[in-house]
MARBA-3410 file (N, C-alpha, C, O; in Angstrom, 1 decimal):
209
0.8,-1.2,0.0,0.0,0.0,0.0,0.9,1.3,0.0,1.9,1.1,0.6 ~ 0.6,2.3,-0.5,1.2,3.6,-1.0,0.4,4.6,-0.5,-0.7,4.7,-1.0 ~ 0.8,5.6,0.8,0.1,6.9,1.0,0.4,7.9,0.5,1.5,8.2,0.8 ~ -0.1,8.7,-0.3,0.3,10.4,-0.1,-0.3,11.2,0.6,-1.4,11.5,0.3 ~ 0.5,12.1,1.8,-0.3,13.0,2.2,0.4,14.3,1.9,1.5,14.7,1.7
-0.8,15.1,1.9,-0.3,16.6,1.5,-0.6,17.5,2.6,-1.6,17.2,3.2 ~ -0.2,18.3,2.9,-0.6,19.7,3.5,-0.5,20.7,2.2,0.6,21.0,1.7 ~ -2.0,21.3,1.7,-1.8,21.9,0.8,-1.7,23.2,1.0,-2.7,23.4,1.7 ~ -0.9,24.3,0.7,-1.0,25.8,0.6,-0.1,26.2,-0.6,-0.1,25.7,-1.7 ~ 0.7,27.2,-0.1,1.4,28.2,-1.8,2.7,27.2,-1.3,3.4,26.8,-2.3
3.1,26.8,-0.1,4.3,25.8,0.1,3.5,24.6,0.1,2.8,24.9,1.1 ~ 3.2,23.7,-0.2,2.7,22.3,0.0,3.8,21.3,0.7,4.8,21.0,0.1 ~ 3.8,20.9,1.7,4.6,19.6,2.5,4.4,18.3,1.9,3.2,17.9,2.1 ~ 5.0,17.6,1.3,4.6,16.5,1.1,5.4,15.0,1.7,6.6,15.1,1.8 ~ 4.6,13.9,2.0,5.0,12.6,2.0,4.7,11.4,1.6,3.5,11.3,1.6
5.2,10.3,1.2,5.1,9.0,1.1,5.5,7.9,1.9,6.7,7.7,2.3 ~ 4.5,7.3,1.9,4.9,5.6,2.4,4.6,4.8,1.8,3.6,4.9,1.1 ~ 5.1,4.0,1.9,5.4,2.6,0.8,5.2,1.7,1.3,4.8,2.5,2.2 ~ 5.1,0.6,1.7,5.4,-0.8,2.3,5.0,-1.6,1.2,4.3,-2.6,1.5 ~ 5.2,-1.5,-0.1,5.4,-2.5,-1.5,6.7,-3.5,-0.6,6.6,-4.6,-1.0
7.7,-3.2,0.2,8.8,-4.6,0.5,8.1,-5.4,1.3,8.5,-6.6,1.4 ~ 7.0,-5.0,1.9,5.7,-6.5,2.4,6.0,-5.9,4.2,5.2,-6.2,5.1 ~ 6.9,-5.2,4.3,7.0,-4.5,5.6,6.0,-3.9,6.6,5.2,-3.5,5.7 ~ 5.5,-3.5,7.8,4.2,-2.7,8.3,4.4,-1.4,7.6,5.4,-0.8,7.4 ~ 3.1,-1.1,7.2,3.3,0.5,7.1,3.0,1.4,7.8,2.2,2.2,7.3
3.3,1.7,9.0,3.8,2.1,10.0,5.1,2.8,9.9,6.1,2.1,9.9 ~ 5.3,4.0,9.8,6.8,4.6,10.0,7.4,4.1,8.8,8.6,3.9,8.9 ~ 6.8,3.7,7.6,7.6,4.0,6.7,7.4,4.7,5.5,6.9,4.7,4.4 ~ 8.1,5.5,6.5,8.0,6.7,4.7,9.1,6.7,4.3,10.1,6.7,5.0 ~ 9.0,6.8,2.6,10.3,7.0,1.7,10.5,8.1,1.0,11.4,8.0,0.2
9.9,9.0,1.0,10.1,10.5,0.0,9.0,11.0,0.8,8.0,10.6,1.4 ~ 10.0,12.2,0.6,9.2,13.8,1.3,9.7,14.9,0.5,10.9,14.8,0.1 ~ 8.8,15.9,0.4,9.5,17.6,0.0,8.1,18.6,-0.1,6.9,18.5,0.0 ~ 8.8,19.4,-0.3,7.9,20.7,-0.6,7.9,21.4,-1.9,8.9,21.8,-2.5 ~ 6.7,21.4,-2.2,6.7,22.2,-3.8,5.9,23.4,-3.8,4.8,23.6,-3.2
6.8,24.4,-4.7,6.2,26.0,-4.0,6.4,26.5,-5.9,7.2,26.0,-6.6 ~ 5.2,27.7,-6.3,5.2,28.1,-7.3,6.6,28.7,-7.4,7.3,28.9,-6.3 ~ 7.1,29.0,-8.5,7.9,29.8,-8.5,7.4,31.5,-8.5,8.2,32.3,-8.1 ~ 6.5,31.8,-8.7,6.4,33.0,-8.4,4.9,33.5,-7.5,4.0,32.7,-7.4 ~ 4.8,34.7,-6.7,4.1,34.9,-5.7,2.7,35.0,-6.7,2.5,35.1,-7.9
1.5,34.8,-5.4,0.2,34.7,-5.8,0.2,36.3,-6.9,-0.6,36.2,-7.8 ~ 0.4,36.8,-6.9,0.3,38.2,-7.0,0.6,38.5,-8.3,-0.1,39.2,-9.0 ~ 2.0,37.9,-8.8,2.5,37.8,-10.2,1.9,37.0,-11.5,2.3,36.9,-12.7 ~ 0.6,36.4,-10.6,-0.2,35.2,-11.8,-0.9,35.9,-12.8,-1.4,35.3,-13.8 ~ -1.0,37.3,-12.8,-1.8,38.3,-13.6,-2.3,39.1,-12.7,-1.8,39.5,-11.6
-3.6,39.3,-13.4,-4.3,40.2,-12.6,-5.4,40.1,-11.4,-6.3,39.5,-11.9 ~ -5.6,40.4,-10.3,-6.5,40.3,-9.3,-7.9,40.4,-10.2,-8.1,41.4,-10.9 ~ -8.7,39.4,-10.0,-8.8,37.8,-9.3,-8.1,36.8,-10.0,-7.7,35.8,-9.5 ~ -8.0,37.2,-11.1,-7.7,35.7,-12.0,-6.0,35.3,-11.6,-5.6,34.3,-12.1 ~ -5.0,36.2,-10.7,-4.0,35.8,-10.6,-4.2,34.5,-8.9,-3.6,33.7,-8.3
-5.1,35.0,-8.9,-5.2,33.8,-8.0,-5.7,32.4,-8.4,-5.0,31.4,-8.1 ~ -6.8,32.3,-9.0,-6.6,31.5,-10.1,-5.7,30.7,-11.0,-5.7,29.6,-11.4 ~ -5.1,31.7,-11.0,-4.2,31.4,-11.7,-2.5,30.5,-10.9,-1.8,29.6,-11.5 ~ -2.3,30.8,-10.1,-1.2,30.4,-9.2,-1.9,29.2,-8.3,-1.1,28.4,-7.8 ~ -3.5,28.9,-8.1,-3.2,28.0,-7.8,-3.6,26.8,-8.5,-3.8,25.7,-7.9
-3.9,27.1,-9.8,-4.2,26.3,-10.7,-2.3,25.7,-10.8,-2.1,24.5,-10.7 ~ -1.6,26.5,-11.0,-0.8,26.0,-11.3,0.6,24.9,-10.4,1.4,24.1,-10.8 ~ 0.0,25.6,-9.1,0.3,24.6,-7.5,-0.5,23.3,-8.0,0.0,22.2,-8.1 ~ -1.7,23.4,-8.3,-2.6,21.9,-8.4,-2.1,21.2,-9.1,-2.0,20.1,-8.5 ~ -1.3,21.1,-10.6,-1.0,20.9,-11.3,0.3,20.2,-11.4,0.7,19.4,-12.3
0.9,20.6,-10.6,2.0,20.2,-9.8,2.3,19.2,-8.7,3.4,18.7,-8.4 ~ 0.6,19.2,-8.1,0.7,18.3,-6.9,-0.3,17.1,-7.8,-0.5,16.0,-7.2 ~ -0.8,17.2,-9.2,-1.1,16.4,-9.8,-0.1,15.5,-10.6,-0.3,14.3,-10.7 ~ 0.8,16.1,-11.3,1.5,15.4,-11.6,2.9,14.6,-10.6,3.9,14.0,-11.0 ~ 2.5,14.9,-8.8,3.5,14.5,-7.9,2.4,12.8,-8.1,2.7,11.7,-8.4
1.1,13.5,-7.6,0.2,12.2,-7.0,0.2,11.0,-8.7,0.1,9.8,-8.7 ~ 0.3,11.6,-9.7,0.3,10.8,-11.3,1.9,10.2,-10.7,1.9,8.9,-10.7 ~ 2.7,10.5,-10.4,4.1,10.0,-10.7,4.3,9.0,-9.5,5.1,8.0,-9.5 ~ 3.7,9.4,-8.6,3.8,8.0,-7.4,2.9,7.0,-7.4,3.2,5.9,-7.0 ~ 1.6,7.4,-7.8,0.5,6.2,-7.8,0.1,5.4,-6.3,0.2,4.2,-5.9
-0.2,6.6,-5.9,-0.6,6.4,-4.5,-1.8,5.5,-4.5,-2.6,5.4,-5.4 ~ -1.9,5.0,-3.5,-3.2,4.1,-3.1,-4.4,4.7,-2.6,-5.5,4.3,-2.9 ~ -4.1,6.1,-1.6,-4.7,6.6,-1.0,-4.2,7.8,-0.9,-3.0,7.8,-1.0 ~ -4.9,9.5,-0.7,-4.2,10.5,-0.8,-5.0,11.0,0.2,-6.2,11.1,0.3 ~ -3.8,11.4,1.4,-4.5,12.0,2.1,-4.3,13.6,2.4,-3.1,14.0,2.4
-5.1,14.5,2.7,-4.7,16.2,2.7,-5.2,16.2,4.1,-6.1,15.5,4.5 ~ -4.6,17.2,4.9,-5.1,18.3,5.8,-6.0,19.0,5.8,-5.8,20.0,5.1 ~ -7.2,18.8,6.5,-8.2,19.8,6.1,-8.1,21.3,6.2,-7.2,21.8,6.9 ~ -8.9,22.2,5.7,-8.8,24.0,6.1,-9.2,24.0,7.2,-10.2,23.5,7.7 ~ -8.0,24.7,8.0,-8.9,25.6,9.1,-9.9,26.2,9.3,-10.6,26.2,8.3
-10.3,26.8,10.4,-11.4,28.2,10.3,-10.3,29.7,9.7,-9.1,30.0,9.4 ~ -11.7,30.3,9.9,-10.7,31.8,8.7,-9.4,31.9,9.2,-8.9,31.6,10.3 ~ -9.1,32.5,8.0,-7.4,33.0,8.6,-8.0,34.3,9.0,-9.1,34.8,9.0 ~ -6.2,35.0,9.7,-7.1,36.6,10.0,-6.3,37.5,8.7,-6.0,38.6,9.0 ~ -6.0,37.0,7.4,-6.8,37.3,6.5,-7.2,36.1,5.2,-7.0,34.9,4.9
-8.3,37.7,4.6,-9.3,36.8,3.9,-8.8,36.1,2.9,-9.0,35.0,2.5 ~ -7.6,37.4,2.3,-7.0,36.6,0.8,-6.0,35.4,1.5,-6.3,34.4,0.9 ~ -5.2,35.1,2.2,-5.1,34.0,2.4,-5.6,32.7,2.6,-5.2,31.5,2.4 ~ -6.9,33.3,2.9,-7.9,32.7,3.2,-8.6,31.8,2.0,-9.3,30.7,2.1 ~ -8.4,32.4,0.7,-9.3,32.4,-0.1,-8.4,31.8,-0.9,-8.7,30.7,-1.4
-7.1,32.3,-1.4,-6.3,31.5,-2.2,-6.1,29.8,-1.2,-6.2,28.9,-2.0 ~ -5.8,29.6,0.1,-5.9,28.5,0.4,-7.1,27.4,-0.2,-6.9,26.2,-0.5 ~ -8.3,28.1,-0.3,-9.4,27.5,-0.3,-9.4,27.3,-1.6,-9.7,26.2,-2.0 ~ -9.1,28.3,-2.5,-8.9,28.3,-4.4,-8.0,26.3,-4.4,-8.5,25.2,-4.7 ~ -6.9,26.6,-3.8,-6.2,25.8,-3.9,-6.6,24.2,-3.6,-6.3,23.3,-4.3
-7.1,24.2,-2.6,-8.0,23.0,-2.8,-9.0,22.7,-3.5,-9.0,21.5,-3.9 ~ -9.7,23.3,-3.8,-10.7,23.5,-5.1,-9.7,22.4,-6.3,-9.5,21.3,-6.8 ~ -9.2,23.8,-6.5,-8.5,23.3,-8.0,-7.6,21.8,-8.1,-7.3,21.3,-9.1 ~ -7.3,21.2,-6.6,-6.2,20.5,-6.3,-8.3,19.1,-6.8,-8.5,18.5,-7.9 ~ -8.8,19.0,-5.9,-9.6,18.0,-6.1,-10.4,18.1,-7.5,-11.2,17.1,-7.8
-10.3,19.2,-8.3,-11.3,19.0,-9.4,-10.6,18.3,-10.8,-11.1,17.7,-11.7 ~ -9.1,18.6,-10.5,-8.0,17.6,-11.2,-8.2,16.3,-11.0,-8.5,15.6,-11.9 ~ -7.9,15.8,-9.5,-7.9,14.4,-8.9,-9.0,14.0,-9.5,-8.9,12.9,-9.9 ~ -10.3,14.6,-9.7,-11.3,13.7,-10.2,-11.3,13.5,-11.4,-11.8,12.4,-11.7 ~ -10.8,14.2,-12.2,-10.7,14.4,-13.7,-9.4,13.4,-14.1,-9.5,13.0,-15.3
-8.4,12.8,-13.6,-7.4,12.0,-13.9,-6.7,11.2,-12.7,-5.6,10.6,-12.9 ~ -7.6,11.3,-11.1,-7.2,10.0,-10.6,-8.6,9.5,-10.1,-8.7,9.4,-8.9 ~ -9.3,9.3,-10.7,-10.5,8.9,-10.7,-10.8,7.7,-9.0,-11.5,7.7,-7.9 ~ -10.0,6.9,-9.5,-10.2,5.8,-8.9,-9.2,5.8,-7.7,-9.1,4.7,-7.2 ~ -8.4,6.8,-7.1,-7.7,7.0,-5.8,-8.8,7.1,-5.0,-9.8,7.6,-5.6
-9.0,6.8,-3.5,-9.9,7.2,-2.4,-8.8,9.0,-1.9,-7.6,9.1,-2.1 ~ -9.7,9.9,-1.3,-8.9,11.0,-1.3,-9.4,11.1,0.4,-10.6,10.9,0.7 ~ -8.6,11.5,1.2,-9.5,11.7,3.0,-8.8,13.3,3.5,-7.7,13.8,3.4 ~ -9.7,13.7,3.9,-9.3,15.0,4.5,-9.3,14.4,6.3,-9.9,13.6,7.0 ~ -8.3,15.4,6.4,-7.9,14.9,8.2,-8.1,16.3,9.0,-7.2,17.0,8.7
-8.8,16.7,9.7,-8.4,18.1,10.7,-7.2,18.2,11.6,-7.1,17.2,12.4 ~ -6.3,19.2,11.7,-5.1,19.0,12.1,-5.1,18.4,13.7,-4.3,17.6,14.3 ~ -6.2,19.2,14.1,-6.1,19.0,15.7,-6.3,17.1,15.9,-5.9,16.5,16.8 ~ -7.0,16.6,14.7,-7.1,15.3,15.0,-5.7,14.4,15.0,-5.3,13.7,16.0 ~ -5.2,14.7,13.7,-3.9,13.9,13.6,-2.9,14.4,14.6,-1.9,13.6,14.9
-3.0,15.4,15.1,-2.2,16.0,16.3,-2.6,14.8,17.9,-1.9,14.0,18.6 ~ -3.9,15.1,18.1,-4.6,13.5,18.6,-3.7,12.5,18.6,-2.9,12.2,19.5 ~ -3.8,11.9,17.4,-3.7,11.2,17.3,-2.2,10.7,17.6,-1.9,9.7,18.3 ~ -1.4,11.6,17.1,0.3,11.4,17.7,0.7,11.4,19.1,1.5,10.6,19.6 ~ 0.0,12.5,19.9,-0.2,13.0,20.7,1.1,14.1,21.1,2.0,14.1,21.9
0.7,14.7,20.0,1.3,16.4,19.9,0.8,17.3,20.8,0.0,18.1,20.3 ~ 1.1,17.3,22.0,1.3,18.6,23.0,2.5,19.4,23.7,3.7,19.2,23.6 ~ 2.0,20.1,24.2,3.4,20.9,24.6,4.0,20.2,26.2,3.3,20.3,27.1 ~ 5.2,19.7,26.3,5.6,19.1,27.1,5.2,20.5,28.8,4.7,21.7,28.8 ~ 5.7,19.8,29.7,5.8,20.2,30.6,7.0,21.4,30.5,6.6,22.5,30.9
8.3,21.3,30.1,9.3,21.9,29.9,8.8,22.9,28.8,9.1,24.1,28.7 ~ 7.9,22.1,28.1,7.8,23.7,26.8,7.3,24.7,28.0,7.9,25.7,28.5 ~ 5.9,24.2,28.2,5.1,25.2,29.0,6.1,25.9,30.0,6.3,27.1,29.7 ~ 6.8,25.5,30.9,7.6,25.9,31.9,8.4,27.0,31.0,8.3,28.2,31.4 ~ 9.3,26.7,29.6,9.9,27.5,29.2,9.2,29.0,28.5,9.7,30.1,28.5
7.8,28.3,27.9,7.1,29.7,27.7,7.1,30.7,28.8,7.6,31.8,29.0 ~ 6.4,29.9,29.4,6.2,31.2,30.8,7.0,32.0,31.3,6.8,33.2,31.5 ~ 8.4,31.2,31.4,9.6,31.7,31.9,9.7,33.1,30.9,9.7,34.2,31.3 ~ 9.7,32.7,29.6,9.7,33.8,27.6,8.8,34.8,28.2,9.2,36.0,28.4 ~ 7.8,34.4,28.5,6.7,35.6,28.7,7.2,36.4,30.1,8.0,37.3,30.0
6.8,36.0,31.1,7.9,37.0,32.1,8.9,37.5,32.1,9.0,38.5,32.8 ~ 10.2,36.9,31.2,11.1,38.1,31.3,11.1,39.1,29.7,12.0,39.9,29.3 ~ 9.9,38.7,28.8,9.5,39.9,27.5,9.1,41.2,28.6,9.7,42.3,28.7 ~ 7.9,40.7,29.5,7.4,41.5,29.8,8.6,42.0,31.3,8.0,42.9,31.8 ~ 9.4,41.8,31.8,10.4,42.1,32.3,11.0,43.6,31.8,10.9,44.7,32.3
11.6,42.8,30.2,12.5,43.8,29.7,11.7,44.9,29.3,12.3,46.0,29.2 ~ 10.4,44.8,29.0,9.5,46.0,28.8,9.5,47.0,29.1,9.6,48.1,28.7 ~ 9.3,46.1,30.4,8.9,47.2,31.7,10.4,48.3,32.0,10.3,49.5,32.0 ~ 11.6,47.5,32.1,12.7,48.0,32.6,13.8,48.6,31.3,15.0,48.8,31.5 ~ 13.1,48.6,30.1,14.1,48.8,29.0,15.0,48.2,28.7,15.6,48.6,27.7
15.3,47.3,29.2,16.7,46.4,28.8,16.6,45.1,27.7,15.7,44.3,27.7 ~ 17.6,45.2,27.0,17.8,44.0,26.0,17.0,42.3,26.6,17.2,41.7,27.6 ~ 16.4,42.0,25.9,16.0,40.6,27.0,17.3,39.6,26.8,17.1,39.2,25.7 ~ 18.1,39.2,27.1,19.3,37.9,26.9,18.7,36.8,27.4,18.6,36.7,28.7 ~ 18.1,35.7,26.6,18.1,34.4,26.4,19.0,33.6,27.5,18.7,33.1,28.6
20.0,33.6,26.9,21.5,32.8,27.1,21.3,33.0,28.7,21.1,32.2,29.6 ~ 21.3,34.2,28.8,21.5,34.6,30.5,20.6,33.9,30.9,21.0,32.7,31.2 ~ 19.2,34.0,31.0,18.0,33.7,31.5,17.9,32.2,31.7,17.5,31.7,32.8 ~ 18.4,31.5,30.5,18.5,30.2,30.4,16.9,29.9,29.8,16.3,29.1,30.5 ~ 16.3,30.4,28.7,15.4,30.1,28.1,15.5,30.4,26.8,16.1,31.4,26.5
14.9,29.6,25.9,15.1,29.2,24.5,13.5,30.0,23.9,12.5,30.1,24.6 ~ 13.6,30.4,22.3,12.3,30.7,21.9,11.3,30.3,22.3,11.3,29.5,23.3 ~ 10.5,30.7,21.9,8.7,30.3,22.3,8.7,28.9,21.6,9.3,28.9,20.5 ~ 8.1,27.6,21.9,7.5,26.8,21.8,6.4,26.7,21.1,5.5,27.0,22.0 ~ 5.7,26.5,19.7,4.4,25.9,19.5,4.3,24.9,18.9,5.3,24.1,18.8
2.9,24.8,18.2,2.4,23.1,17.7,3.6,23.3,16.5,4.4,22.4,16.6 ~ 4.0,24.1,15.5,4.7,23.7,14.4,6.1,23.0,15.2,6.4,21.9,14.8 ~ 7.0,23.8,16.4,8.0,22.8,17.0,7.5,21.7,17.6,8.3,20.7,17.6 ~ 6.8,21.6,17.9,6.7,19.9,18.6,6.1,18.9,17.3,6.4,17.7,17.4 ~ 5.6,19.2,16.4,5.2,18.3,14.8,7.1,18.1,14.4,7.8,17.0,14.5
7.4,19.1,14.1,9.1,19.0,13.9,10.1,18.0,14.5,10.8,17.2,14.0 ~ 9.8,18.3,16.1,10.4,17.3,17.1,9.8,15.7,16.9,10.6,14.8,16.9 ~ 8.4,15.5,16.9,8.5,14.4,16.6,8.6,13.8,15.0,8.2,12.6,14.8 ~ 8.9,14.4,14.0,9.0,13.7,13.1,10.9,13.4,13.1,11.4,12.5,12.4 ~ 11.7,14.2,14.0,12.9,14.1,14.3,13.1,13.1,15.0,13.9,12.2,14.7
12.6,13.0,15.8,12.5,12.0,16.7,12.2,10.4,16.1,12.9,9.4,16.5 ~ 11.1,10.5,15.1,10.2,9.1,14.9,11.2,8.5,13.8,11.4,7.4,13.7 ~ 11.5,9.2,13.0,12.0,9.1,11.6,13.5,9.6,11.5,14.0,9.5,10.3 ~ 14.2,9.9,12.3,16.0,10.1,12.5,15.9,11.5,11.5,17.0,11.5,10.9 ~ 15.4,12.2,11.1,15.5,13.5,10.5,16.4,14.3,11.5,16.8,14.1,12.7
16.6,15.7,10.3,17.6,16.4,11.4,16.4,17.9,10.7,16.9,18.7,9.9 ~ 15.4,18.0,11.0,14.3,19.2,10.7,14.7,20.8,11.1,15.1,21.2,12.2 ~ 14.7,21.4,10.3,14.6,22.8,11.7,13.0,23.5,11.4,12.3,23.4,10.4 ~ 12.9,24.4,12.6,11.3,25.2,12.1,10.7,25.2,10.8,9.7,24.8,10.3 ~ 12.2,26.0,10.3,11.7,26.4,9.0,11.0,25.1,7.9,10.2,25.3,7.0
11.5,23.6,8.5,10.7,22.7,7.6,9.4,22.2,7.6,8.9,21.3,6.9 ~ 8.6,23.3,8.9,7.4,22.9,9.2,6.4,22.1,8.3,5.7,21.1,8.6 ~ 6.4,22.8,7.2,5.4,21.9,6.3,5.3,20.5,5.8,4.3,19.7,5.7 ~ 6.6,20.5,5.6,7.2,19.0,5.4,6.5,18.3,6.6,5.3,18.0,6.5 ~ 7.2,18.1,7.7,7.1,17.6,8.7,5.4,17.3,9.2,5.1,16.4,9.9
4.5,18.3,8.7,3.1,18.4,9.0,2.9,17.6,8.1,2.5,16.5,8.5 ~ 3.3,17.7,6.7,2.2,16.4,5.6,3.3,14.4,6.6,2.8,13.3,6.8 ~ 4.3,14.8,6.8,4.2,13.5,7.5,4.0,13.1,8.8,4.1,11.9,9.2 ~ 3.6,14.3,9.7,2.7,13.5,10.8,0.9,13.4,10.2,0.1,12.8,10.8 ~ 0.7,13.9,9.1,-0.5,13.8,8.8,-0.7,12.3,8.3,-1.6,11.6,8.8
0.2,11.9,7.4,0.4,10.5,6.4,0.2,9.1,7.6,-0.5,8.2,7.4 ~ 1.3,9.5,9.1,1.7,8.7,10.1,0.2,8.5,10.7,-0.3,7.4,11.0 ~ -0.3,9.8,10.7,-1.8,9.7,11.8,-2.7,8.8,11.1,-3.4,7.9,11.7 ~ -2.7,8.9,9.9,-3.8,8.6,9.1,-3.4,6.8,8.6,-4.2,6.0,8.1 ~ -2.2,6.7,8.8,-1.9,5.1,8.7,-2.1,4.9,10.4,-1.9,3.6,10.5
-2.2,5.2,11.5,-2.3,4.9,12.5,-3.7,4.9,13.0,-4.1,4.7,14.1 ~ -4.6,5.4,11.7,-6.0,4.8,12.3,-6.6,6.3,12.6,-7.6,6.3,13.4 ~ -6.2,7.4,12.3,-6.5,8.8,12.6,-8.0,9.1,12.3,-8.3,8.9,11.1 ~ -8.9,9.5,12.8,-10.3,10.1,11.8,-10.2,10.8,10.8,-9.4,11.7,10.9 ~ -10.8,10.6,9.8,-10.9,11.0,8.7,-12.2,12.3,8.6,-13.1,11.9,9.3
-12.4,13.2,8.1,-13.3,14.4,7.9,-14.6,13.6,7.0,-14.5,12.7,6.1 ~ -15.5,14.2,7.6,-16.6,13.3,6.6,-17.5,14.8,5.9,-18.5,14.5,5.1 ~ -17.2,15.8,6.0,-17.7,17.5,5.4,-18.6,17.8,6.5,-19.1,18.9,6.2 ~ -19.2,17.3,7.7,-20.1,18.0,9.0,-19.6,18.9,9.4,-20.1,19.5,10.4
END
């Protein structure tokens, strides 16, 4: 059996698992990456049709990823609620649109599942450790410290590390599960394969309620 999952936006995260060597498919994924337009929503022409336009051409892209692997099953991240803004909002949503009206038109016969993040998060059980929490708080009292007193805030001194959220702890454990060496910045990546893991581990699937 063959998964693809996607996290779709203007960066798409992507992964695969395979177990074609007769292996569990469980933790095995074999290809991951990210595929991003080359140029910004904004450059596709003209407002509206450059939206349109950029993510017709993202679809297209994640059509010829899902044609060239021949997935069994494709699974995507569902939309959030609004962003706090609309046009992101809206080219996200363009983007799925155009991503599933492809799949029907030339993978006819793939099953496709939408996952809510907070579920596959569930399902891993992605939370913030005791130490994150401890280290936020510690972040937030001495911001509001240096506020108050004008002074540089120093980390190092303090002995506390950035803020902690769900994109580092998704990072940490795909580092963790899978011997990757991730940093922040690979968030997306990292999200389409805890999505792929949740969803071979029995994750709920979105049914449109």
């Amino acid at each position: 059996m063959k998964v693809l999952a996607l996290d779709v936006s203007t960066k798409t995260g992507w992964a695969v698992f395979d177990n074609s060597d007769g292996m569990p498919l469980v933790e095995k994924l074999t290809k991951h990456g990210l595929i991003k337009n080359p140029q910004k929503v904004g450059e596709y022409g003209k407002y509206p049709w450059s939206y349109l336009n950029a993510c017709e051409a993202m679809a297209q892209q994640l059509l010829l990823l899902a044609q060239t692997e021949k997935p069994d099953v494709i699974v995507i991240e569902e939309t959030n609620g609004c962003s706090k803004s609309r046009y992101t909002q809206k080219v996200l949503e363009f983007l799925h649109c155009c991503l599933l009206d492809r799949l029907a038109v030339y993978m006819t016969v793939t099953p496709v599942y939408y996952i809510n993040s907070s579920e596959w998060r569930k399902t891993l059980g992605l939370v913030l450790s005791k130490e994150d929490k401890k280290n936020n708080k510690k972040l937030k009292v001495a911001k509001k410290l240096a506020e108050a007193t004008g002074k540089k805030l120093n980390r190092v001194e303090l002995g506390v590390r950035g803020i902690t959220n769900k994109k580092h702890v998704a990072v940490r454990y795909v580092n963790e599960t899978y011997g990757l060496n991730f940093l922040v910045r690979d968030n997306d990546i990292a999200d389409a394969i805890c999505l792929g893991t949740a969803y071979i581990k029995g994750c709920r699937t979105c049914d449109g309620k």
